[in-house]
mmCIF file of the C-alpha atoms, coordinates in Angstrom:
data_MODEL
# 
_entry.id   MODEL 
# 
loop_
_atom_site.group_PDB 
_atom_site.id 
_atom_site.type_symbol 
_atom_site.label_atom_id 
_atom_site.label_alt_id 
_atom_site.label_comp_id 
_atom_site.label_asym_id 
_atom_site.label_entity_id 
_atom_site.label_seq_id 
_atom_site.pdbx_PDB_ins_code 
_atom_site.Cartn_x 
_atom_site.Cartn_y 
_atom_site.Cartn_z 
_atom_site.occupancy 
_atom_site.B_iso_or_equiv 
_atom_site.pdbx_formal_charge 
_atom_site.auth_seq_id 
_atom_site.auth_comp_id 
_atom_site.auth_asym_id 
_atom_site.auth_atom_id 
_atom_site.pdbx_PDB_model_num 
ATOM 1  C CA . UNK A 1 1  ? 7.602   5.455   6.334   1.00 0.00 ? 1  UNK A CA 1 
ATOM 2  C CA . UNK A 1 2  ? 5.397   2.483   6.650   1.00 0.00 ? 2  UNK A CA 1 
ATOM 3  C CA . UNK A 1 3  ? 5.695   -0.653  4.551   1.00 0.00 ? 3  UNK A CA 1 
ATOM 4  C CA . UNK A 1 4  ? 2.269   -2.170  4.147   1.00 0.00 ? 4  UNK A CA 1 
ATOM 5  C CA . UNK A 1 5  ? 2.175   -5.652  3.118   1.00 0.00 ? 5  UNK A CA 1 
ATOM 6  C CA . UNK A 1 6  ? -1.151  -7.357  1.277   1.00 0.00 ? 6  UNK A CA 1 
ATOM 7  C CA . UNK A 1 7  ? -2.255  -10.983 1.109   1.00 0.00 ? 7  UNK A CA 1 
ATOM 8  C CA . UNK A 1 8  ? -5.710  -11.875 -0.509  1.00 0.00 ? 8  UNK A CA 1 
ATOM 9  C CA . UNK A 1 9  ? -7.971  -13.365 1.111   1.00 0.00 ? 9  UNK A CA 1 
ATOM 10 C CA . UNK A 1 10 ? -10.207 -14.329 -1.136  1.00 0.00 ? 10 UNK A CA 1 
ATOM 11 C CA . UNK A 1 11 ? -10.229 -15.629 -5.194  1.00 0.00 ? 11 UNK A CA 1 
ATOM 12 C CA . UNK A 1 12 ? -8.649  -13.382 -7.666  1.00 0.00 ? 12 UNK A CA 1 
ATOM 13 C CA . UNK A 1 13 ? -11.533 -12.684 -9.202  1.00 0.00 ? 13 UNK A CA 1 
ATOM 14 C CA . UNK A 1 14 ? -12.813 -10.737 -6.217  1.00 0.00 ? 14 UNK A CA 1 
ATOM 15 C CA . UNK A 1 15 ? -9.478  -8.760  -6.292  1.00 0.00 ? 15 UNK A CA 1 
ATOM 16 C CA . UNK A 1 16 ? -9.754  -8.376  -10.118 1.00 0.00 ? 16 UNK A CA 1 
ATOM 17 C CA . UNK A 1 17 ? -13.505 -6.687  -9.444  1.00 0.00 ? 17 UNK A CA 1 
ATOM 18 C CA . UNK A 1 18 ? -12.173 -4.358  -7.188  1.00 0.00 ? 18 UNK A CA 1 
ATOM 19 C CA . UNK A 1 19 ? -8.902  -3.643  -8.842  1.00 0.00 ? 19 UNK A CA 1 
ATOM 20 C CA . UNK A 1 20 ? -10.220 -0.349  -10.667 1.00 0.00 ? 20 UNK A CA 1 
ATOM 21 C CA . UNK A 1 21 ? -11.587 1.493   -7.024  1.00 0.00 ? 21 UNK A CA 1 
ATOM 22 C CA . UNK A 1 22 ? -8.554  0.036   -5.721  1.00 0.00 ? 22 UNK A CA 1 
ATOM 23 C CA . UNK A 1 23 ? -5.756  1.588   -7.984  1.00 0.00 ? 23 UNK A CA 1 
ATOM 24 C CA . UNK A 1 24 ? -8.271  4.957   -7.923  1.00 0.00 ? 24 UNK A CA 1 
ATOM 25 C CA . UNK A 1 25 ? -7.366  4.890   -4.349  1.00 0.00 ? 25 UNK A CA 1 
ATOM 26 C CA . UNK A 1 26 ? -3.510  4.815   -5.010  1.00 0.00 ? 26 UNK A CA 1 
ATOM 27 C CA . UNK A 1 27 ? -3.840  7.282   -7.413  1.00 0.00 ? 27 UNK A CA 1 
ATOM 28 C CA . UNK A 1 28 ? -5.039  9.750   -5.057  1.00 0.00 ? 28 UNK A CA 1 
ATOM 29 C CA . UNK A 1 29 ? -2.693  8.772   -2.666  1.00 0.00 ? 29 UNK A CA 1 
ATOM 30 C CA . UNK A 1 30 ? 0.001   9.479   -4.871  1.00 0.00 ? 30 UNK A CA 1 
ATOM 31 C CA . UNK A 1 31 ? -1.248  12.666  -5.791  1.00 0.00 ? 31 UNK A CA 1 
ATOM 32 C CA . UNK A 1 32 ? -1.679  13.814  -2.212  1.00 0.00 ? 32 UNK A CA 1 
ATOM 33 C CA . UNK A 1 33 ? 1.987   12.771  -1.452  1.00 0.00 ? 33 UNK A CA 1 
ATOM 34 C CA . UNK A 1 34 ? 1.175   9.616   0.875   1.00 0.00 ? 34 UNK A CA 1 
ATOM 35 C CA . UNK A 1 35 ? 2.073   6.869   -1.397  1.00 0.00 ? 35 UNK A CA 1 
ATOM 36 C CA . UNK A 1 36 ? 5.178   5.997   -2.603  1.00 0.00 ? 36 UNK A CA 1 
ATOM 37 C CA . UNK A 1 37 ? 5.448   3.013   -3.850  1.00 0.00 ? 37 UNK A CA 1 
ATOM 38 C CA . UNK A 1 38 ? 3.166   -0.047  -4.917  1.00 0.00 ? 38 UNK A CA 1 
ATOM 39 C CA . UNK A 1 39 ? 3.103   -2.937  -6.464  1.00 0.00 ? 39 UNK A CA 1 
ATOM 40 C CA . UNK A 1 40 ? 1.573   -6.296  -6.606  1.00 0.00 ? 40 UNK A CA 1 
ATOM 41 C CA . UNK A 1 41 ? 3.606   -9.433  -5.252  1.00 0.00 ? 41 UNK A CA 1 
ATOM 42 C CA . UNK A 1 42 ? 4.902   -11.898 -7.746  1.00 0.00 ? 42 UNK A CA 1 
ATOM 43 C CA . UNK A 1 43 ? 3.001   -14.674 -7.693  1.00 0.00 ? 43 UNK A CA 1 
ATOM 44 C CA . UNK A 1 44 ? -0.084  -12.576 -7.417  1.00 0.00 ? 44 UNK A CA 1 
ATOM 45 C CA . UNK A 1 45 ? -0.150  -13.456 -3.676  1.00 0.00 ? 45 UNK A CA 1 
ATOM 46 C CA . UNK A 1 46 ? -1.041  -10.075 -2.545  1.00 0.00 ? 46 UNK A CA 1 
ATOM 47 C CA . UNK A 1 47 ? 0.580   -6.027  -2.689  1.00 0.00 ? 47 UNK A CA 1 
ATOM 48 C CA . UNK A 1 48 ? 3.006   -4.125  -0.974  1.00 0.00 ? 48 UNK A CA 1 
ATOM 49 C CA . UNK A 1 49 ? 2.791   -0.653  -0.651  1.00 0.00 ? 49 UNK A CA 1 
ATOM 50 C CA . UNK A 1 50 ? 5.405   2.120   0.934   1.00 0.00 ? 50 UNK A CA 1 
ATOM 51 C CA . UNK A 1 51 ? 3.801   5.713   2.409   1.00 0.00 ? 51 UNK A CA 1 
ATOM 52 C CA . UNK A 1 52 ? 4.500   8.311   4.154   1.00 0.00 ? 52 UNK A CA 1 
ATOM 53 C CA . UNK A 1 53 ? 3.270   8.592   7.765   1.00 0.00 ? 53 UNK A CA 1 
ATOM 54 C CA . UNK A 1 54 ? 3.118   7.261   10.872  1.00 0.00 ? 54 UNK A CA 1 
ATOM 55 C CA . UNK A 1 55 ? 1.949   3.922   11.984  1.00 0.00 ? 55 UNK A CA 1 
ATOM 56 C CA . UNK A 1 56 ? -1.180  5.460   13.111  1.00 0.00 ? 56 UNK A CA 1 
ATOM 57 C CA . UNK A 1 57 ? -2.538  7.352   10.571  1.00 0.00 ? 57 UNK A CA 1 
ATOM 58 C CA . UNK A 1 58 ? -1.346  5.093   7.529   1.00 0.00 ? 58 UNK A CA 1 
ATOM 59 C CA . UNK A 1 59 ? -3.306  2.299   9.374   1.00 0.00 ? 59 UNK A CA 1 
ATOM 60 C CA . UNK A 1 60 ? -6.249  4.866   9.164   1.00 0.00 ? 60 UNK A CA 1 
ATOM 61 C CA . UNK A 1 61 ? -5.554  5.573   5.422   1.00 0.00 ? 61 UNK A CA 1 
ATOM 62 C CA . UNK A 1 62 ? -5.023  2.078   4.735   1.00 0.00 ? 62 UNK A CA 1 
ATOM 63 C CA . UNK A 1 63 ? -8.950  1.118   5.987   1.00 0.00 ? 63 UNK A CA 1 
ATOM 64 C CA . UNK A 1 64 ? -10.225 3.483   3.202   1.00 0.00 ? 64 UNK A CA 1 
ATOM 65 C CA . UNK A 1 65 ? -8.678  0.976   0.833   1.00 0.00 ? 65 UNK A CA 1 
ATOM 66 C CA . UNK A 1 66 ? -11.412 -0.577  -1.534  1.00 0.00 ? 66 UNK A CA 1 
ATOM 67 C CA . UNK A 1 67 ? -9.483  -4.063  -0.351  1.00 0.00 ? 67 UNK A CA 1 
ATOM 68 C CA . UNK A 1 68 ? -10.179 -3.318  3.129   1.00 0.00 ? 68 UNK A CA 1 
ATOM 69 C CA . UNK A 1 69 ? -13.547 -2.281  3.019   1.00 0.00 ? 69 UNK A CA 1 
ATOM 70 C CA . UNK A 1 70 ? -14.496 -5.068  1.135   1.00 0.00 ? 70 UNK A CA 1 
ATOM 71 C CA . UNK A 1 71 ? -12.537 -7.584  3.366   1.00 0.00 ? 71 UNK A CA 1 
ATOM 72 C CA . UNK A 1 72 ? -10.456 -8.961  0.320   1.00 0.00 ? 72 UNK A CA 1 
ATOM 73 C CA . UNK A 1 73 ? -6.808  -8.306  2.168   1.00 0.00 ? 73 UNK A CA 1 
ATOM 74 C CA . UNK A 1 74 ? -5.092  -9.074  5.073   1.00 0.00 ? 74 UNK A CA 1 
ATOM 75 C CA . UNK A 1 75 ? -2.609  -5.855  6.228   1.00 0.00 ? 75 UNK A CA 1 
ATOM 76 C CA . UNK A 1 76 ? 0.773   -5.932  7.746   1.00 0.00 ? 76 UNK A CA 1 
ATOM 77 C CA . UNK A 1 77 ? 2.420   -3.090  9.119   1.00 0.00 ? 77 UNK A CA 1 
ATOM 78 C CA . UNK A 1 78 ? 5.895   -2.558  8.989   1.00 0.00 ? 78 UNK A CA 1 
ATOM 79 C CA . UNK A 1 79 ? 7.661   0.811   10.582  1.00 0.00 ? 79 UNK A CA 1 
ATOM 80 C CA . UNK A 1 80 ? 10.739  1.502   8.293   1.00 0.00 ? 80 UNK A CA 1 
ATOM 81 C CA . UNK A 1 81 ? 13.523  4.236   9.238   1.00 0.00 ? 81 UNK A CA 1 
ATOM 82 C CA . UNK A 1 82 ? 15.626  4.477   5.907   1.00 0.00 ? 82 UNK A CA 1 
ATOM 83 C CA . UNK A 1 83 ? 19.467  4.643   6.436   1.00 0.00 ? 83 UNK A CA 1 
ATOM 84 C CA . UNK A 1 84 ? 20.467  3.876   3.149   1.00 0.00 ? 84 UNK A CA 1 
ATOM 85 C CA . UNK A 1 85 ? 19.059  5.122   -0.029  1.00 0.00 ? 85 UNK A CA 1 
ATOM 86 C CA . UNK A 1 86 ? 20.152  4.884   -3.644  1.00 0.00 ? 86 UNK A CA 1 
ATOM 87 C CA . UNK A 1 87 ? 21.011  8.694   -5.209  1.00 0.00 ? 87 UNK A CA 1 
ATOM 88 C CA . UNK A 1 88 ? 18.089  9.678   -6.640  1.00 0.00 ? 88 UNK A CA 1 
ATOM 89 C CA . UNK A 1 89 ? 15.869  8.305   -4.079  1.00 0.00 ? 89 UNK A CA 1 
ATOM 90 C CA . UNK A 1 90 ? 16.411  10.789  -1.283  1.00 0.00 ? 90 UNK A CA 1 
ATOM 91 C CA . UNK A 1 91 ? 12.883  12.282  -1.274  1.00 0.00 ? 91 UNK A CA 1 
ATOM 92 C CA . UNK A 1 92 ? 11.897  8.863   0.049   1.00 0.00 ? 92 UNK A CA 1 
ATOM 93 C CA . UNK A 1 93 ? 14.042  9.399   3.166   1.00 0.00 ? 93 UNK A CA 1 
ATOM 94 C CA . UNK A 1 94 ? 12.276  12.326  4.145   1.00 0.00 ? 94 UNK A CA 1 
# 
């Protein structure tokens, strides 16, 4: 799984005009089993989201991102190889 990690680059307000395409995008996501998790960052700072995949083609995915295209997010890219996981969480693993 790769842990993607979000910081804004630009006012909120930008963000906020693109929120809509942007949570669209999760939404598919999540229905096509990529995403598993996302959230924004508290303060509003940015996002983090967890999906399925390798580095290389979640890197790929991420680009289609509404934030991305519009150059209103910085990404990280963190490689994750869960060892521990809380019952009920075991699809995550996997």
């Amino acid at each position: 799984m790769i842990v993607i990690i979000l910081k804004y680059v630009v006012p909120i307000e930008q963000i906020d005009a693109h929120r809509p395409a942007h949570l669209a995008w999760l939404k598919q996501a999540l229905a096509d089993g990529r995403l598993l998790v996302a959230g924004r960052q508290v303060p509003l700072t940015g996002g983090m989201i967890i999906a399925r995949g390798d580095g290389a083609e979640v890197e790929e995915w991420a680009a289609t991102d509404p934030f991305a295209i519009h150059g209103l997010a910085e990404y990280q890219f963190i490689e994750v190889a869960p060892s521990v996981i809380a019952p009920g969480l075991e699809a995550v693993g996997g």
